[in-house]
KETORRO-980676 format. One record per atom (N, C-alpha, C): residue in one letter; atom name; z, y negated, x. Coordinates in pm, 1 decimal. Layout:
N
[A,CA,[Z,Y,X]]
...
This chain:
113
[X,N,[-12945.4,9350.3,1892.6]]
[X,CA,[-12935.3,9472.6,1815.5]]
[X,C,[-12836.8,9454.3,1700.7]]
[X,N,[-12745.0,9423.7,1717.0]]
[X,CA,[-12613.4,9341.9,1615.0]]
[X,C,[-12651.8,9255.3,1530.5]]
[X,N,[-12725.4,9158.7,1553.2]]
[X,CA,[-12806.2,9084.1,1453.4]]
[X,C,[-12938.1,9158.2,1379.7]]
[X,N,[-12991.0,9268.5,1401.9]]
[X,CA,[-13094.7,9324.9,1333.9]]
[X,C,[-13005.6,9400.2,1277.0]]
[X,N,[-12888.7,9455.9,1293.7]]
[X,CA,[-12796.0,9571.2,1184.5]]
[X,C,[-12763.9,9470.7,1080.7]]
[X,N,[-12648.1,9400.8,1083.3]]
[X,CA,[-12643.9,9275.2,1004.5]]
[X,C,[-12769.3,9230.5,916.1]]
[X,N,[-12883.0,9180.1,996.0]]
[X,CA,[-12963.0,9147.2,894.2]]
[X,C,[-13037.4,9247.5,801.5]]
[X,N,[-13035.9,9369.1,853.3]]
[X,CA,[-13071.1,9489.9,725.7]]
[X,C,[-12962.2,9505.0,652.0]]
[X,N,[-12847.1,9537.5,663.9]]
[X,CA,[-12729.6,9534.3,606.7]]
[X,C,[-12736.5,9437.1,474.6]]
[X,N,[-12740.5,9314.2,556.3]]
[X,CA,[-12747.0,9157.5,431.1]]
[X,C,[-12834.6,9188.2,329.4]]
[X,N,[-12996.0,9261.5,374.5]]
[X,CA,[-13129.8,9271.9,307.4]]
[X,C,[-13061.1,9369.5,188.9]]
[X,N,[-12993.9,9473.9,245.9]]
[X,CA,[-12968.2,9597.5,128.6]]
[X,C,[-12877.5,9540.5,50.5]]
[X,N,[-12811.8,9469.0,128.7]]
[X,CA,[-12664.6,9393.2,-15.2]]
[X,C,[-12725.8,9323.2,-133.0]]
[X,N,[-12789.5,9249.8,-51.4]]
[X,CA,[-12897.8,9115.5,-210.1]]
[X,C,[-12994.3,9204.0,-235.4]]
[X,N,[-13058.4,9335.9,-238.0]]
[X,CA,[-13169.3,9338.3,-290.4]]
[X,C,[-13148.8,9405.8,-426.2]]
[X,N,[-13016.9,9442.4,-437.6]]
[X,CA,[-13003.0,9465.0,-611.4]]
[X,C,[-13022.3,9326.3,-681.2]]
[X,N,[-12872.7,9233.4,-631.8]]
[X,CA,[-12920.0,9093.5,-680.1]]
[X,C,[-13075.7,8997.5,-710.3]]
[X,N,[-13133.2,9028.4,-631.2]]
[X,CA,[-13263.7,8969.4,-627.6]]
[X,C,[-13355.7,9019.9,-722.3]]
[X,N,[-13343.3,9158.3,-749.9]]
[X,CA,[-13401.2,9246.8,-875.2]]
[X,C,[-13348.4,9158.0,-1021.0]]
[X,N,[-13226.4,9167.1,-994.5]]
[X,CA,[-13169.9,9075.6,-1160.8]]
[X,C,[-13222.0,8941.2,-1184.5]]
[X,N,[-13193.8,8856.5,-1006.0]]
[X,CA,[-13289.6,8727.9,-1051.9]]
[X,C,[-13400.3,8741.6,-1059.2]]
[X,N,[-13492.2,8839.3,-1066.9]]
[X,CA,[-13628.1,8837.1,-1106.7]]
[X,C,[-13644.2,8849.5,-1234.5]]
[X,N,[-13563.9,8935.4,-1301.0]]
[X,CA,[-13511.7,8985.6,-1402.7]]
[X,C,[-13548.5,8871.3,-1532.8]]
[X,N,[-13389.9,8791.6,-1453.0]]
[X,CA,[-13359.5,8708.1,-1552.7]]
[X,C,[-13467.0,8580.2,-1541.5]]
[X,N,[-13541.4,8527.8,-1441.0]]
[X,CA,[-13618.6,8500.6,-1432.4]]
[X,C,[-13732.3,8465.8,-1511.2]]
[X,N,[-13776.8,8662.2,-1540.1]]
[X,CA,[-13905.9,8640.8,-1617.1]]
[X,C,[-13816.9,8619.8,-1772.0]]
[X,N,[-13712.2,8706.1,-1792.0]]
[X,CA,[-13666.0,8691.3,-1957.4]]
[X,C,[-13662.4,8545.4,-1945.9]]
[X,N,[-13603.9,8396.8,-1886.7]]
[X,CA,[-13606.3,8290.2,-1916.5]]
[X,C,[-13808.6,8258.4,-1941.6]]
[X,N,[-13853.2,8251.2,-1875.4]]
[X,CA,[-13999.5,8231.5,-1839.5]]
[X,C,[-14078.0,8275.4,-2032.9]]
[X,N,[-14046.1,8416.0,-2093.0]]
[X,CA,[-14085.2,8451.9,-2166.4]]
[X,C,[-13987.5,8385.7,-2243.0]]
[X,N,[-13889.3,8361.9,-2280.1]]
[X,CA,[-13821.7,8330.2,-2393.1]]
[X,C,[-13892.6,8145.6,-2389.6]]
[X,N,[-13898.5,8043.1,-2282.4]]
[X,CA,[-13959.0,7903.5,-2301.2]]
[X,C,[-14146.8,7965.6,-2357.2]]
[X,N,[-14189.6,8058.4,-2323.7]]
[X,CA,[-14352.0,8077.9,-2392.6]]
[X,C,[-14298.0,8095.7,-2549.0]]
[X,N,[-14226.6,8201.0,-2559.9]]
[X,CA,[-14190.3,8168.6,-2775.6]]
[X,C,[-14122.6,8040.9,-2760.7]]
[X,N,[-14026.6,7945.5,-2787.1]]
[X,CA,[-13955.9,7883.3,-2783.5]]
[X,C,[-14057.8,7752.3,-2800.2]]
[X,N,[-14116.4,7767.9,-2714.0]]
[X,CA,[-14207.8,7590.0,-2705.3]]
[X,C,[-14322.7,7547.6,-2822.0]]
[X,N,[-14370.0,7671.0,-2868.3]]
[X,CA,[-14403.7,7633.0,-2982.6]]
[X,C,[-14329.7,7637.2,-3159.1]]
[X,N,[-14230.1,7724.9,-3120.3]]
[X,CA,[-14123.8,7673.9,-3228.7]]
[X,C,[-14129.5,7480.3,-3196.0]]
[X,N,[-14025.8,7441.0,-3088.3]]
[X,CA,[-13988.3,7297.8,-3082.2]]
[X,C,[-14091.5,7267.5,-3170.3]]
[X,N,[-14230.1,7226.0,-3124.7]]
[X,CA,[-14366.1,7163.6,-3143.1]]
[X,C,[-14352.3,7155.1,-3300.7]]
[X,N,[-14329.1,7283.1,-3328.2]]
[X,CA,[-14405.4,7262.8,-3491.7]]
[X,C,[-14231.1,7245.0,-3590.1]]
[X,N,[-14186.6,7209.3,-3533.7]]
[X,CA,[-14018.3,7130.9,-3567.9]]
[X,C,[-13974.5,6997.3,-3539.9]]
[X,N,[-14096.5,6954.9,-3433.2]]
[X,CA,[-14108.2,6803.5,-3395.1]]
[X,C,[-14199.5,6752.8,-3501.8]]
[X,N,[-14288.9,6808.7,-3522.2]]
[X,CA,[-14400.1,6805.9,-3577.6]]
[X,C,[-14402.2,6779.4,-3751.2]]
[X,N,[-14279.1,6867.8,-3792.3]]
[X,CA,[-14188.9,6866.4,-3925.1]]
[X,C,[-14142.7,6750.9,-3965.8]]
[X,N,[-14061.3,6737.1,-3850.5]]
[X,CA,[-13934.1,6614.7,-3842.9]]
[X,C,[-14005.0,6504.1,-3844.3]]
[X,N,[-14120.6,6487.5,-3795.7]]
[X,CA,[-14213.9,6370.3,-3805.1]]
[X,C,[-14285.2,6324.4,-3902.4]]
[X,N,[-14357.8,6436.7,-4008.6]]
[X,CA,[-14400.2,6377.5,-4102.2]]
[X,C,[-14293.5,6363.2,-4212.8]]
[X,N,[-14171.0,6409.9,-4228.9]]
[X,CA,[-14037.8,6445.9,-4337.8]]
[X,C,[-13970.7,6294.4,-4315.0]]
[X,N,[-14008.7,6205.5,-4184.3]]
[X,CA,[-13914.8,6080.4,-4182.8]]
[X,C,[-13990.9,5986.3,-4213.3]]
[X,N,[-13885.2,5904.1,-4251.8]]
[X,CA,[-14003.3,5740.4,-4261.4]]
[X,C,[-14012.6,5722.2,-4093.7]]
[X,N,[-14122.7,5625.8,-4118.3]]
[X,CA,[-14165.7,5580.2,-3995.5]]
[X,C,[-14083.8,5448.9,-3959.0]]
[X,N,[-14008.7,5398.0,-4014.1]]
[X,CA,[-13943.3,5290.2,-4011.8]]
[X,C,[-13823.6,5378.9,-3916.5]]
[X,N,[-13733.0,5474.5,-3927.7]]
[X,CA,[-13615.3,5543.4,-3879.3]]
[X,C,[-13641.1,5650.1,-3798.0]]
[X,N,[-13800.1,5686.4,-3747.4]]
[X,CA,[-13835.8,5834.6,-3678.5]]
[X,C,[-13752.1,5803.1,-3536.3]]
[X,N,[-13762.7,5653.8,-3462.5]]
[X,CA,[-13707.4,5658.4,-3317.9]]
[X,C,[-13568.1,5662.6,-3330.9]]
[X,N,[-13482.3,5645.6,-3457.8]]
[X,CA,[-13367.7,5680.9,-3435.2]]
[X,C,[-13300.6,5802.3,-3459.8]]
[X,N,[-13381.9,5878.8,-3603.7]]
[X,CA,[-13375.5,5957.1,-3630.4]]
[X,C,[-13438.5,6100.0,-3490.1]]
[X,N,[-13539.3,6088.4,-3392.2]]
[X,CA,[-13599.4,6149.2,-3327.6]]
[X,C,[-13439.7,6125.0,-3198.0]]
[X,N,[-13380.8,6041.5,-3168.2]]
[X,CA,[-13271.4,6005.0,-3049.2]]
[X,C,[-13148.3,6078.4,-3093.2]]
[X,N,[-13061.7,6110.7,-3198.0]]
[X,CA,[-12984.5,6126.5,-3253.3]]
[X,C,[-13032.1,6315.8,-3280.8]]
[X,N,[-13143.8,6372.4,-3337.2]]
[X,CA,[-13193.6,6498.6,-3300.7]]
[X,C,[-13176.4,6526.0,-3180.2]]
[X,N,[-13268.8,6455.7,-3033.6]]
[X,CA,[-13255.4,6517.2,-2936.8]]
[X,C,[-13161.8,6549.2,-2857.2]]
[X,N,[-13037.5,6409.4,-2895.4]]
[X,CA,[-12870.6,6435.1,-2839.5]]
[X,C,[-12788.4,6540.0,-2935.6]]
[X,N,[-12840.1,6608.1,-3022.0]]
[X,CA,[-12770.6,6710.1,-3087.2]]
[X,C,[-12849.1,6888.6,-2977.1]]
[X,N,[-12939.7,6827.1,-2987.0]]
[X,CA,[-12985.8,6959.9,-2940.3]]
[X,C,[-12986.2,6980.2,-2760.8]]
[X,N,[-12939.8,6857.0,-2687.6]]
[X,CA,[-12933.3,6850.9,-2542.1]]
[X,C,[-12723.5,6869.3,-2556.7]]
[X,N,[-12680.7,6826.3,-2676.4]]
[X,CA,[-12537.2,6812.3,-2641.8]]
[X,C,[-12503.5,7015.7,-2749.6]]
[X,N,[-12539.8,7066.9,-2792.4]]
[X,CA,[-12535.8,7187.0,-2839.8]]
[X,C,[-12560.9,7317.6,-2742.0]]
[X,N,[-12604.6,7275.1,-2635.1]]
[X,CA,[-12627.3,7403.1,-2535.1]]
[X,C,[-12473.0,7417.0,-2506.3]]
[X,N,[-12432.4,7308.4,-2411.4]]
[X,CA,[-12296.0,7311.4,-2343.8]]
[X,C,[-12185.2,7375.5,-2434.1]]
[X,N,[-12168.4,7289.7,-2555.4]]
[X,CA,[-12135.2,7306.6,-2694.3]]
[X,C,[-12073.6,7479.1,-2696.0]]
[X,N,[-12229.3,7500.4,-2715.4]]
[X,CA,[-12254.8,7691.5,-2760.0]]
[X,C,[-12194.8,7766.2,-2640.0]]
[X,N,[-12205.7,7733.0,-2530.6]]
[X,CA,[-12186.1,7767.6,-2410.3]]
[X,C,[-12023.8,7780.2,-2416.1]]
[X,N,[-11940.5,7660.5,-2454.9]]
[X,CA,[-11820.0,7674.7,-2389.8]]
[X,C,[-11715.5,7778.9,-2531.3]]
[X,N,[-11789.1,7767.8,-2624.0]]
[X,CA,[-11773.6,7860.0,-2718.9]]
[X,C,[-11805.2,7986.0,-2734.9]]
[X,N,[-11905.8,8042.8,-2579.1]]
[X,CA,[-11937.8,8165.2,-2623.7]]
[X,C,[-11841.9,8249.6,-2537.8]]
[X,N,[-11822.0,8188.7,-2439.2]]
[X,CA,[-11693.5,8260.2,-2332.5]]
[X,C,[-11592.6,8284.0,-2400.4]]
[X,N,[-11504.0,8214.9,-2494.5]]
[X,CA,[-11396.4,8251.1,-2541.4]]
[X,C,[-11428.2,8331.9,-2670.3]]
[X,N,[-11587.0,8387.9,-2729.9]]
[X,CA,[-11557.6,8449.4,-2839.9]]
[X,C,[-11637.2,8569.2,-2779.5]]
[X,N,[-11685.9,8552.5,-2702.4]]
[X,CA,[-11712.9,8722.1,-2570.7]]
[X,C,[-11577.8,8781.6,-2547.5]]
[X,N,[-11482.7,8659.5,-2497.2]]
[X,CA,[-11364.4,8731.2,-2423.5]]
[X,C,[-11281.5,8814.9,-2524.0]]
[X,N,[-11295.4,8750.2,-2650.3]]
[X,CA,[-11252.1,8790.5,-2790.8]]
[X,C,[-11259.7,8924.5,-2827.5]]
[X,N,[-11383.7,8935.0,-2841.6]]
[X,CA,[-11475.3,9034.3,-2872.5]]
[X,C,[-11625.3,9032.1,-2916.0]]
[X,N,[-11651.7,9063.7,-2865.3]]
[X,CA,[-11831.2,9100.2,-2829.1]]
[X,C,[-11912.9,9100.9,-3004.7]]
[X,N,[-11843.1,9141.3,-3088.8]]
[X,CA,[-11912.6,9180.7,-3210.0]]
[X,C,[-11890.2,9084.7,-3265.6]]
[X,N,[-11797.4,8982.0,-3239.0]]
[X,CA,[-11739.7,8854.7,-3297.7]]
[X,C,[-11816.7,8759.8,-3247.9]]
[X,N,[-11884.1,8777.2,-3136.7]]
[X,CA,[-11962.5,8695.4,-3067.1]]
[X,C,[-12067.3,8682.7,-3163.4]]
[X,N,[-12128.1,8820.4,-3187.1]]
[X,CA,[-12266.8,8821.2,-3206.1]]
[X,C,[-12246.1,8796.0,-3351.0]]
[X,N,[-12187.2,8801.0,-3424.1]]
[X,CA,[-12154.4,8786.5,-3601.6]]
[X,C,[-12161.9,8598.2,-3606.6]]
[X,N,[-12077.1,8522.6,-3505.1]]
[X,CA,[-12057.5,8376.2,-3508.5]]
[X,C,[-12198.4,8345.6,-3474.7]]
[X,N,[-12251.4,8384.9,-3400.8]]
[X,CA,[-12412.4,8330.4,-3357.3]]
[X,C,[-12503.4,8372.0,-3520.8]]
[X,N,[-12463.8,8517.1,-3584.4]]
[X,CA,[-12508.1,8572.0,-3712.2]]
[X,C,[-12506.1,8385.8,-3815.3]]
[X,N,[-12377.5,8357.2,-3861.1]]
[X,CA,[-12329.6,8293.8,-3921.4]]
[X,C,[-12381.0,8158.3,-3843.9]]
[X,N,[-12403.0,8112.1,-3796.6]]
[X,CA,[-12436.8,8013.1,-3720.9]]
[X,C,[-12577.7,7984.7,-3746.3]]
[X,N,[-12660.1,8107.4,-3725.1]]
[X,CA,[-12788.7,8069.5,-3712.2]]
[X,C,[-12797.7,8053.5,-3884.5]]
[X,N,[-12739.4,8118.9,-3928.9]]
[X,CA,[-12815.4,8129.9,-4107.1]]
[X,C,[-12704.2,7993.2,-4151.3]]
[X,N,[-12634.5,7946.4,-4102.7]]
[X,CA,[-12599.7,7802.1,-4167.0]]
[X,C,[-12704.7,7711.6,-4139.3]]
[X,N,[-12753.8,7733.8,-4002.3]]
[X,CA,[-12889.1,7668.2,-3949.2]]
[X,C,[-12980.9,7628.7,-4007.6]]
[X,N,[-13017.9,7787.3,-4057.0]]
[X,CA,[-13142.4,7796.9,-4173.4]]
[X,C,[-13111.8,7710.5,-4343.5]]
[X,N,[-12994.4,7739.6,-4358.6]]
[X,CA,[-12957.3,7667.8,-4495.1]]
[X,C,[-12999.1,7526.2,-4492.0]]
[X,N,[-12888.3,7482.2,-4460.7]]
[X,CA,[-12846.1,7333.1,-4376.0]]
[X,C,[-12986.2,7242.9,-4449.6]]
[X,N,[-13089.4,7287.1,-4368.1]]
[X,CA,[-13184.5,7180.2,-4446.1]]
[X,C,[-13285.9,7236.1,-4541.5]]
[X,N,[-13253.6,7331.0,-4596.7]]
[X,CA,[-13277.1,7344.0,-4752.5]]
[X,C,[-13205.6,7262.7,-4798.8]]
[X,N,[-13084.7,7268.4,-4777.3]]
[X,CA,[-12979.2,7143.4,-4884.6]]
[X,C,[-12991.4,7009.7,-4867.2]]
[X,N,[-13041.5,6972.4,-4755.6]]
[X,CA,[-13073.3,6806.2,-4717.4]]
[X,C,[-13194.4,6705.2,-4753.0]]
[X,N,[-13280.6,6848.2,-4720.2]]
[X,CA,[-13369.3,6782.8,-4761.2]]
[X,C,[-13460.7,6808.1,-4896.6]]
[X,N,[-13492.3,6708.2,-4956.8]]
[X,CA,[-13543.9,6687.3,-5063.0]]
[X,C,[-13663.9,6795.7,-5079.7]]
[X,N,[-13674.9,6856.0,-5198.6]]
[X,CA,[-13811.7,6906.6,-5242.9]]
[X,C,[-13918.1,6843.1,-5232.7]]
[X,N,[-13934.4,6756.4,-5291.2]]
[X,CA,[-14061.0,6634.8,-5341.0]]
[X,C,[-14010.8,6549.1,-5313.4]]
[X,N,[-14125.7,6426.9,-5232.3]]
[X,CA,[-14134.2,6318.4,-5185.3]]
[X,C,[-14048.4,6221.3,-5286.0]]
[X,N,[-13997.5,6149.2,-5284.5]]
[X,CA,[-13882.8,6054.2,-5367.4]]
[X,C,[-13973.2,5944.6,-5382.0]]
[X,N,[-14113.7,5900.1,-5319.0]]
[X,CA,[-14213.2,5794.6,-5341.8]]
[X,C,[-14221.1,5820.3,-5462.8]]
């Protein structure tokens, strides 16, 4: 009888929790369905924009920016949350639109052939 109180007890404690991981769940699930075809047609960019002589180094040196930038963003977002919240979201503002610049300025208009 003690173990069936307990185990309803346990059931009612996690079943808010279990709502959020479903939650967050599907928001991860839906955010990789947009997301994966961005990458694609940015791989896809990056591929015809390089010589073919430099794509495997140029393609190694991309993917360690964008596997070493999560953690990166991550350990930077705790201390500008803890900051303040509007400061958070303004640095991600400023961040993303340096993003967007960035290779307007790098890269060339017209082919240099």
């Amino acid at each position: 009888m003690a173990g069936s109180i307990v185990a309803v007890a346990l059931a009612m404690a996690v079943m808010p929790f279990a709502t959020s991981v479903l939650v967050v769940a599907a928001a991860l699930v839906a955010v990789a369905i947009v997301e994966t075809p961005f990458d694609i047609a940015f791989l896809t960019l990056r591929q015809r924009r390089t010589d073919p002589a430099r794509f495997g180094r140029v393609f190694a040196v991309s993917m360690s920016l964008n596997v070493v930038g999560t953690p990166v963003g991550l350990a930077l977002a705790g201390p500008l949350i803890a900051w303040s919240l509007n400061g958070a979201l303004w640095f991600a503002v400023a961040a993303t639109l340096i993003g967007a610049v960035f290779p307007l300025l790098v890269i060339p208009a017209r082919d240099e052939s």
